[in-house]
C-alpha positions as CSV (number, residue, x, y, z in Angstrom):
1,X,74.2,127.1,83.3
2,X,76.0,123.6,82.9
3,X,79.7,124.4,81.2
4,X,83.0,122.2,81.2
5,X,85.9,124.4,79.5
6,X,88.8,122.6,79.0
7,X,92.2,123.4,78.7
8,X,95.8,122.8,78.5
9,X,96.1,121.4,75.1
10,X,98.8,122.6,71.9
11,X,101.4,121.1,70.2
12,X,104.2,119.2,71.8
13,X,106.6,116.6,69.8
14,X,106.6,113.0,69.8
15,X,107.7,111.3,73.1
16,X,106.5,114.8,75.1
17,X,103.7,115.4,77.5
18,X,100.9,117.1,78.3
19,X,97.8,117.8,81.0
20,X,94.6,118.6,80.1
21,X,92.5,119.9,82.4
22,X,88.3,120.3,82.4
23,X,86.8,123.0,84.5
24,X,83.2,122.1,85.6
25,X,80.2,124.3,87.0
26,X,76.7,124.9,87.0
27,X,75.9,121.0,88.1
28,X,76.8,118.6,90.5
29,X,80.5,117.6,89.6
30,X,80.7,115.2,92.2
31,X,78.0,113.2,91.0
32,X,78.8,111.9,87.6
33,X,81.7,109.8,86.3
34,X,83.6,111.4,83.5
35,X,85.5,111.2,80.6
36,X,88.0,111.8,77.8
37,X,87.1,111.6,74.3
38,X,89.0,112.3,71.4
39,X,88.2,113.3,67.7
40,X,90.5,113.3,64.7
41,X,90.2,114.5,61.9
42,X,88.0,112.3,59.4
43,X,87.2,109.7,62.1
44,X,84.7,109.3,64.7
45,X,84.6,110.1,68.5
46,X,86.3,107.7,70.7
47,X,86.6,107.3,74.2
48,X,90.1,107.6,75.7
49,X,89.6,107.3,79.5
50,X,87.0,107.1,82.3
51,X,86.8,107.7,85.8
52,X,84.2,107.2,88.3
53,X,82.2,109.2,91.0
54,X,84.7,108.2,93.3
55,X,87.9,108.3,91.3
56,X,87.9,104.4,92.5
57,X,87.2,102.7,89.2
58,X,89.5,103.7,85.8
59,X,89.0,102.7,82.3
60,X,91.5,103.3,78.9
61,X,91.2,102.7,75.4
62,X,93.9,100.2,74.8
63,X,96.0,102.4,72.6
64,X,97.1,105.0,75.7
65,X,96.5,102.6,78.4
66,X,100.1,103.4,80.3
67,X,100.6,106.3,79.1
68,X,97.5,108.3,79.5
69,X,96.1,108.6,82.9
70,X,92.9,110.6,84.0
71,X,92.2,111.7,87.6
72,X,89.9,113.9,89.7
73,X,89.4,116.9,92.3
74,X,85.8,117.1,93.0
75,X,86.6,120.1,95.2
76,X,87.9,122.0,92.4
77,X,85.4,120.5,90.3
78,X,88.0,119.6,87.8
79,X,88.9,116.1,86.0
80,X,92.6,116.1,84.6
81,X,94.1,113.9,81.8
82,X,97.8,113.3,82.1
83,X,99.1,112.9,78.8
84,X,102.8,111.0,78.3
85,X,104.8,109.4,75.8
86,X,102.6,111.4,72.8
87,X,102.4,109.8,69.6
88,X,101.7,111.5,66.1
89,X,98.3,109.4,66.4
90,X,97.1,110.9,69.7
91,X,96.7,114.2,67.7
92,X,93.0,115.0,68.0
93,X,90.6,117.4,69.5
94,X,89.7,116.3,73.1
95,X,86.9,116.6,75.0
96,X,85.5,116.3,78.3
97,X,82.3,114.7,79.4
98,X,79.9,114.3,82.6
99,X,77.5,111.1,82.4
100,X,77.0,109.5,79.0
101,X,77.6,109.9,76.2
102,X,74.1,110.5,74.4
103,X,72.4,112.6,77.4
104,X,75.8,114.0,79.1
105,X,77.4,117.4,79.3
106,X,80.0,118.1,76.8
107,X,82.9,120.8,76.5
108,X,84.0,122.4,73.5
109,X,87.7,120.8,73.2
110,X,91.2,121.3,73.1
111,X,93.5,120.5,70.7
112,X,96.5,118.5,70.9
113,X,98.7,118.1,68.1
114,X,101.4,115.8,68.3
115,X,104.5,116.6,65.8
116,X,108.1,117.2,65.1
């Protein structure tokens, strides 16, 4: 049974941090690039950050890009997003995701409000 459960989000002020964290099983981790995608309210799913197979080749949506930074352990099966220098726009519900976007695996979310 294929699951990603994330983790790690909440609310943290402006100019705080945060790491999420996805937990992977029941396929092979190792084989899939991955990603971050965020939701807020009344908009549409956007992609925030990719990494590949290898953790060799990293892509941002321009608005974190510097800030946001999304790595790997594929012996913990486990892709992290390090989240710094929050804004009140990066509040959203995040979520991970193995292959594409259409015919990938998908997690539930976490949410990360950003506020003072």
């Amino acid at each position: 049974q294929v699951q990603l459960v994330e983790s790690g989000g909440g609310l943290v002020q402006p100019g705080g941090s945060l790491r999420l964290s996805c937990a992977a099983s029941g396929f092979t981790f190792s084989s899939y690039g991955l990603s971050w995608y965020r939701q807020a309210p009344g908009k549409e799913r956007e992609l925030v950050a990719f990494i590949s197979i290898f953790g060799s080749s990293t892509n941002y949506l321009a608005s974190v890009k510097g800030r946001f930074t999304i790595s790997r352990d594929n012996a913990k099966n486990t892709v992290y997003l390090q989240m710094n220098s929050l804004k009140p726009e990066d509040t959203a519900v995040y979520y991970c995701n193995a292959g594409t976007y259409d015919k990938g695996f998908w997690g539930k979310g976490t949410l990360v409000t950003v506020s003072s």
